[in-house]
C-alpha positions in Angstrom: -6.5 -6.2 18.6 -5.3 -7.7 15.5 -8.4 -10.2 15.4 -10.8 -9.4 12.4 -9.8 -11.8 10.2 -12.2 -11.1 7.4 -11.2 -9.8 3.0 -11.8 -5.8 3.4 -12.7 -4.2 -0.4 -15.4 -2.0 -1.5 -16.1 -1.2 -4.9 -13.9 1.4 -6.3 -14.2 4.7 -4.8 -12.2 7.4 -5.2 -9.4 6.8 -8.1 -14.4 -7.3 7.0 -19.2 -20.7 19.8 -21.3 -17.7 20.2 -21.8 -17.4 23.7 -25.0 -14.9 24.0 -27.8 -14.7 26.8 -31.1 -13.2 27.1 -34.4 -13.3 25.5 -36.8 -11.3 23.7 -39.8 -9.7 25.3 -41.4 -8.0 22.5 -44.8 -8.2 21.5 -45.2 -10.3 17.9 -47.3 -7.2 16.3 -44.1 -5.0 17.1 -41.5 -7.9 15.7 -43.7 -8.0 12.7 -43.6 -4.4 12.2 -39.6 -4.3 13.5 -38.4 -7.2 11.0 -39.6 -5.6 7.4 -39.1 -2.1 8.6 -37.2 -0.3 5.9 -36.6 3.5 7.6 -37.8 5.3 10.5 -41.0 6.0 8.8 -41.9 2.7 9.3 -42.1 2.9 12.6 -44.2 6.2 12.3 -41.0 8.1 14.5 -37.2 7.8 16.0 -39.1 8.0 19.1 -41.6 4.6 18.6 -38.0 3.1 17.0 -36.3 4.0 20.1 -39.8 2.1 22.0 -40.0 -0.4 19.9 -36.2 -1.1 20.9 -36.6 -0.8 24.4 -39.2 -3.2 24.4 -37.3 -5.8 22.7 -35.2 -5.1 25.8 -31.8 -7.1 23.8 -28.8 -6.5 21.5 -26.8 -9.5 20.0 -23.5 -8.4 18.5 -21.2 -10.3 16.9 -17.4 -9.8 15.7 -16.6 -6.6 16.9 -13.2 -6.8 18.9 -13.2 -3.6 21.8 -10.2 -2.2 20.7 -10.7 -2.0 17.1 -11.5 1.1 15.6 -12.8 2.2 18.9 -15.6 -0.6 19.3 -15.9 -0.6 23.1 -16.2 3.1 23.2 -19.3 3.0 20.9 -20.6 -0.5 22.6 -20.7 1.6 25.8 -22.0 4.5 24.7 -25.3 2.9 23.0 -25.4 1.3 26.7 -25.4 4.1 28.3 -27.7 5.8 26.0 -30.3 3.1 26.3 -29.8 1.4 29.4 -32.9 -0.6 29.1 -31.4 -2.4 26.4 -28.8 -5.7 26.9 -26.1 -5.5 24.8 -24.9 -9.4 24.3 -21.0 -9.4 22.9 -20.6 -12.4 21.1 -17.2 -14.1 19.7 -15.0 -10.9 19.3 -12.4 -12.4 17.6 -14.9 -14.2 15.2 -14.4 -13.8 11.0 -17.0 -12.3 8.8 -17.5 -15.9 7.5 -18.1 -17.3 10.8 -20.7 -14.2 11.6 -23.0 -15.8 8.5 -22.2 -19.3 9.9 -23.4 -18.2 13.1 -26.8 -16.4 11.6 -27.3 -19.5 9.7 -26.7 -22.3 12.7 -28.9 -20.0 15.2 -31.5 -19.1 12.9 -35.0 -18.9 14.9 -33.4 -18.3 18.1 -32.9 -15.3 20.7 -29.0 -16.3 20.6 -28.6 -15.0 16.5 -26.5 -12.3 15.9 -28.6 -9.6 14.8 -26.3 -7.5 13.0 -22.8 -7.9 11.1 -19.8 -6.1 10.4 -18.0 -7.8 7.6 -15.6 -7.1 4.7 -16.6 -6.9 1.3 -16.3 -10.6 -0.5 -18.2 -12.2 2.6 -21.1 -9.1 2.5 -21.6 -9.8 -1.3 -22.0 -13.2 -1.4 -24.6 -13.4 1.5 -26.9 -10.6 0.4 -30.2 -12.9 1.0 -29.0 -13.1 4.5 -29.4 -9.1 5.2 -32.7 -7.2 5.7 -32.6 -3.9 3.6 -32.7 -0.7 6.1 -32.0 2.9 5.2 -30.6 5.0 8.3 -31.7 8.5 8.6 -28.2 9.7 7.2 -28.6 7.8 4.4 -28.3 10.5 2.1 -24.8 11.5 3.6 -23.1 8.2 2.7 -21.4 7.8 -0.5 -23.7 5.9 -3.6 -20.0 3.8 -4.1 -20.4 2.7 -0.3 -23.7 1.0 0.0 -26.6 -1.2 -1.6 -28.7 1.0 -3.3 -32.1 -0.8 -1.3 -29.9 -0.7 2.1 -29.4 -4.3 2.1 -25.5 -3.1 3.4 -23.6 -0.3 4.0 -20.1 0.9 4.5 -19.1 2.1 7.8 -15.5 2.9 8.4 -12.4 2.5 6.3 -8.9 2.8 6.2 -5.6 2.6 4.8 -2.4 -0.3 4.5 0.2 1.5 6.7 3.6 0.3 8.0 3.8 0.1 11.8 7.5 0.4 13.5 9.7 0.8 16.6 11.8 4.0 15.9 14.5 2.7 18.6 14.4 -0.9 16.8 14.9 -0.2 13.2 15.4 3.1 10.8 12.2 4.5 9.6 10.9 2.9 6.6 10.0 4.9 3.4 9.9 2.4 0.7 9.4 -1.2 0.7 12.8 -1.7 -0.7 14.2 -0.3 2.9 12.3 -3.5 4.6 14.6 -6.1 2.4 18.1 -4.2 4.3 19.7 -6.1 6.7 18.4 -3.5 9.4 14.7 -5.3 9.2 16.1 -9.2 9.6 13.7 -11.0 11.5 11.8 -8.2 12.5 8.8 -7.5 9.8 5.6 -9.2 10.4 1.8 -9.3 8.7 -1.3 -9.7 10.9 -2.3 -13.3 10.1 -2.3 -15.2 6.7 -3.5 -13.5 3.7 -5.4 -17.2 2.9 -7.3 -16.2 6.0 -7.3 -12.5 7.2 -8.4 -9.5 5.5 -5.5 -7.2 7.0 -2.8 -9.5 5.8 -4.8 -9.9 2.3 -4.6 -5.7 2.3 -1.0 -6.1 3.1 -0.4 -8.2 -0.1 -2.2 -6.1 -2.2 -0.3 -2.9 -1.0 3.1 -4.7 -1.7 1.4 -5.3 -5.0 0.4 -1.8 -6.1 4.0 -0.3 -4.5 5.9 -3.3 -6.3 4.8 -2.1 -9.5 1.6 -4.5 -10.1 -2.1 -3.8 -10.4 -5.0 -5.3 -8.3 -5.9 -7.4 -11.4 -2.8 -9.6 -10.4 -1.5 -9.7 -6.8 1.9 -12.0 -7.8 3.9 -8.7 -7.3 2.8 -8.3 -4.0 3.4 -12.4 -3.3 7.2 -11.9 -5.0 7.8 -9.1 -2.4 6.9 -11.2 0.3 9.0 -14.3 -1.3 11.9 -11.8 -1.6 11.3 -10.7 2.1 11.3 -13.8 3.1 14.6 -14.9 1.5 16.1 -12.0 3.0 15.2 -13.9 6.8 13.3 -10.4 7.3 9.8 -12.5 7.4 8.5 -12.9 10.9 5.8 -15.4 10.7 4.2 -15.1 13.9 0.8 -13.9 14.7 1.0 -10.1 15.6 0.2 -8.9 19.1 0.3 -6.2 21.4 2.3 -8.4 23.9 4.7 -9.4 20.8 4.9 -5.7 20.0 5.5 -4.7 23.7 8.1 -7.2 24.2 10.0 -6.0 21.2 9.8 -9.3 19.4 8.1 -7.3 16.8 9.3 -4.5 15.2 7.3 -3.9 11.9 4.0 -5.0 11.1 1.7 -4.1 8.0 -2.0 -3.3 9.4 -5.0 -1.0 8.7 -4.0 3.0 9.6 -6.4 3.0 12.7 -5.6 -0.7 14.2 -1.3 0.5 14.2 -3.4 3.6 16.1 -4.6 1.4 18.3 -1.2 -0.7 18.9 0.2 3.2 19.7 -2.2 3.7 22.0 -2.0 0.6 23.8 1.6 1.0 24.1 2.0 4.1 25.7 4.6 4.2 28.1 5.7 0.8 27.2 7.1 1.2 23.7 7.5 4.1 21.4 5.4 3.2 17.6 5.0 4.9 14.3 2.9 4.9 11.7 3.8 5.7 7.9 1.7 5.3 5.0 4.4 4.7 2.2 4.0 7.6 -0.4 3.2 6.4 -3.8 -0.3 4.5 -4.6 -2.3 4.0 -1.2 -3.9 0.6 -0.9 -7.1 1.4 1.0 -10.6 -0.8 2.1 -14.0 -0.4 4.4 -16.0 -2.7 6.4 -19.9 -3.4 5.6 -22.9 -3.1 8.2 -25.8 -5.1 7.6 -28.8 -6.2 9.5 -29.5 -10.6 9.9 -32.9 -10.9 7.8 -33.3 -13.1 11.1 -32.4 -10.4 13.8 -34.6 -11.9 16.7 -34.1 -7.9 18.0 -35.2 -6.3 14.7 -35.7 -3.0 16.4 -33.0 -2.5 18.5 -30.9 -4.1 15.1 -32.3 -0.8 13.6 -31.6 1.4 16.2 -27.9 -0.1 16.4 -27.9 1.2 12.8 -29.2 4.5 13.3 -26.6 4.6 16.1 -23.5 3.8 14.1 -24.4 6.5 11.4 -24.7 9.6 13.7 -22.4 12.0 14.4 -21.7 10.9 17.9 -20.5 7.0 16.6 -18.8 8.3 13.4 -16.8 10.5 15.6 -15.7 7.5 18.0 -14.7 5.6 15.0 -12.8 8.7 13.8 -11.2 8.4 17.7 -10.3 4.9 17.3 -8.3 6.4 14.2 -10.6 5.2 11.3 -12.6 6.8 8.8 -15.8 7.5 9.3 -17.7 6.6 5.8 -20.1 10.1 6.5 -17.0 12.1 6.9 -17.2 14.2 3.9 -20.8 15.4 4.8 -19.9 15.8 8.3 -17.0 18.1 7.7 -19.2 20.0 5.0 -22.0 20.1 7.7 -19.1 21.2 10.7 -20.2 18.2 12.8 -16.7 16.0 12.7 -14.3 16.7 15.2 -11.7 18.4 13.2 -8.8 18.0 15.5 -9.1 14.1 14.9 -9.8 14.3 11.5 -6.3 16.4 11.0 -4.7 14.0 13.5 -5.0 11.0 11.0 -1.9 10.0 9.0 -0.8 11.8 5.4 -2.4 9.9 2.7 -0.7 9.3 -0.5 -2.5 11.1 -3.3 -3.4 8.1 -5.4 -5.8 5.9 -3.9 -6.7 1.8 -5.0 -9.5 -0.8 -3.7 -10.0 -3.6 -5.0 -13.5 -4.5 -6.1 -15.3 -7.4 -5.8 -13.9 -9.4 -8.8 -10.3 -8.3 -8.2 -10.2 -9.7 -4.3 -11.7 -13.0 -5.4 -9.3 -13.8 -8.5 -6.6 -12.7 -5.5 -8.3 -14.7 -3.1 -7.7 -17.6 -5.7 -3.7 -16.7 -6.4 -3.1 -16.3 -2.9 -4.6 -19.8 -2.2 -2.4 -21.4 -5.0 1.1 -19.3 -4.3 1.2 -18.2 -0.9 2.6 -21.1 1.0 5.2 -21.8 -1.0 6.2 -18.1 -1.5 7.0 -17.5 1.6 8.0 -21.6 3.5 
């Protein structure tokens, strides 16, 4: 876990070596139909989709780490629910900018990624690289959410939340307690903000709880600074193994990737999870289709997939939130005892929107290093 090193935003709503085998076997009249396909209709049915998909007989993937958000759950359930179709797992660990790098290098070949999952900076400034598709639920999904034409859509979403050993370090309720000498050495981010979305998020929490606004993350960079001073910075990359070993003790992540670290930990460490009360910095992930997808259909059929109740559930399990939540709960298809299992949200809610992550994007780039050396 701790891998997706991409800028998660969405616009504001409610105030993220490639290594693949195989080769296609679908007929060209079928691709040709596949590739501009827009909705189901345009295949006449789900069922001649489903064909169509089955045909094509291959899935190339691209970024999607198993143990976030409950990715190899939902990889292996779309196996098993269409066994005649290869799923090809490339470069796990990979950034949303090196997901368009890869499209754009492998263009033309069976090896392309034909979908992405991405944050929100990297999915607006590629939009001539998706293929505009509205999934059968498209009605469910918020308007804030996705492209009005389908050219991307938001999938799951979560919020900044503190992650600690209760048997290292008193619970944290403020990030005030994190500058105490009871924290020295022991708070971490996952990656550099420069870099990774999660530690970008993390910033931009420290902002909006340090009494700045997303138009100017230098609150958020002082915090850190002050942290830092204090020797309560741990710069090291984040793990499970770092965590397990107790050389970490605090670590700012997305809600449902601290689920994971839980999880994962289980019988080898005790973790909580606390999303500080006050403004809640929170962000989604973007699915689109490559306008390349060498597997056009099954690229649809991934989509159609990820927006049912079955998926949205498993990324509900994996401790995210599902963007059809709202209509599935209205509808009584969500599994409720997951969807009251997830963490107390604060009642005030921020994301940054396009224009606020890249002016951050910018400060970060020109502070950061020497807030925190």
């Amino acid at each position: 876990m701790f891998r997706k090193h991409t800028l998660i935003g969405v616009s504001a709503v409610a105030a993220l070596s490639l290594g693949l085998a195989g080769c296609s076997g679908t007929a060209e009249a079928s691709d040709s139909v596949a590739a501009t396909a827009t909705s189901v209709a345009d295949f006449g049915s789900f069922a001649e989709l489903e064909a169509a998909a089955k045909a094509e007989g291959q899935l190339n993937v691209i970024a999607l780490p198993r143990d976030w958000a409950n990715y190899g759950e939902i990889l292996d359930a779309f196996a098993a629910k269409y066994p005649e179709i290869t799923i090809n797992e490339a470069s796990p660990d990979a950034s949303s900018a090196e997901e368009i790098k890869a499209a754009q290098d492998l263009a033309g070949q069976d090896t392309a990624p034909d979908v992405f999952d991405m944050g929100l900076a990297v999915t607006l400034a590629n939009t001539d690289q998706f293929a505009p598709y509205k999934v059968q639920t498209w009605d469910d999904i918020p308007d804030a959410l996705k492209e009005a034409n389908g050219l991307w859509v938001g999938d799951y979403g979560g919020y900044m939340a503190i992650g600690y050993d209760p048997d290292a370090v008193p619970a944290p309720t403020s990030l005030e307690d994190l500058l105490g000498d009871e924290y020295r050495g022991k708070v971490a981010i996952n990656g550099d903000p420069t870099q990774a979305g999660a530690a970008f998020a993390a910033v931009g929490l420290a902002t909006v709880q340090n009494g700045g606004t997303l138009d100017d993350f230098q609150a958020g960079i002082d915090f850190f600074s002050e942290l830092n001073a204090a020797g309560n910075f741990l710069k090291i990359d984040v793990t499970n193994p770092a965590i397990a070993s107790g050389e970490v003790s605090v670590t700012f992540d997305w809600d449902y990737l601290q689920l994971s670290a839980k999880n994962s930990l289980e019988g080898q460490r005790y973790w909580e999870i606390v999303v500080l009360p006050g403004t809640g910095y929170a962000g989604y992930y973007n699915q689109a289709i490559n306008v390349d997808a060498p597997h056009p259909a099954a690229a649809r059929l991934w989509q159609e997939f990820l927006y049912s109740d079955e998926a949205q559930n498993m990324w509900l399990k994996g401790g995210a939130r599902p963007v059809r939540a709202d209509a599935m709960a209205a509808a009584g298809t969500i599994d409720e005892a997951l969807w009251n299992a997830l963490p107390e949200t604060p009642e005030t809610t921020v994301v940054p929107t396009a224009a606020q992550s890249e002016a951050a994007g910018v400060l970060l780039g020109e502070m950061w290093a020497a807030a925190v050396q």
